[in-house]
N, C-alpha and C positions, 0 to 999 in steps of 0.2 A: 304345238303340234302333238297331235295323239300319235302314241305308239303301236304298231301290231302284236296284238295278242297270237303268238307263236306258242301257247302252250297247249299239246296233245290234249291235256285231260281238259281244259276249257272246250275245246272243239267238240268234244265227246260227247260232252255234256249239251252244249248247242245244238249239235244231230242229233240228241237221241228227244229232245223237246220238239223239232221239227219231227221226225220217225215217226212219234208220239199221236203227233197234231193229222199227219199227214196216214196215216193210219187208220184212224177215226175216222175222219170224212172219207176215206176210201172205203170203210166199213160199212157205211151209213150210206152212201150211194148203190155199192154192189145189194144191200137189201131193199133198197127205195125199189131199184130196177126188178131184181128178183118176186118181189112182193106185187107190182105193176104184172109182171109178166105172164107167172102166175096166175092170176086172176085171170088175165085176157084166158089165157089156154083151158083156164077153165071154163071160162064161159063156151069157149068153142068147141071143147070135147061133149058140155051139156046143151046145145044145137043144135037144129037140124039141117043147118048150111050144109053144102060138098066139099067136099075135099079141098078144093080150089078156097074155099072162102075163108078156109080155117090156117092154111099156108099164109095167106094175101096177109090178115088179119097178125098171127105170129111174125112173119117177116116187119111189119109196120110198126109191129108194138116196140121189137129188137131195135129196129133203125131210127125209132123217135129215144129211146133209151140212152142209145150211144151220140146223139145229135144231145142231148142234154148233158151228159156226161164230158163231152167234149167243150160245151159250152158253159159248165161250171170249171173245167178243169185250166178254162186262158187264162194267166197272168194280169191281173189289172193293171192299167196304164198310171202308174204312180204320179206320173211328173206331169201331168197334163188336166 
């Protein structure tokens, strides 16, 4: 039987690799999005759509961003 590792500076060490990890791909999403998003607005400040189309458009691009961001962000089903 394996014992618990009860040592602070082990644990620290452990979090700060997750931090680390978890960091990164939070880094590298917030500009996937930002870089997606951007463009869209741009394109829509350089058109001649209304007003209406340039909301509808920015609203779509935000809500596919966060539908993907939530859908990288689930837990894989390890045991199964």
């Amino acid at each position: 039987m394996n014992e618990w590792d009860n040592d602070p500076r082990h644990l620290e060490i452990m979090t700060g690799w997750v931090r680390r990890i978890v960091d990164e791909v939070a880094k590298q999403l917030a500009d996937d999005i930002v870089d997606r998003v951007g463009r869209i607005f741009l394109q829509a400040k350089a058109s001649n759509y209304e007003m209406a189309e340039h909301s509808r458009r920015r609203f779509e691009a935000i809500e596919s961003a966060l539908i993907e961001l939530r859908a990288r962000g689930r837990p894989r089903d390890h045991d199964g």
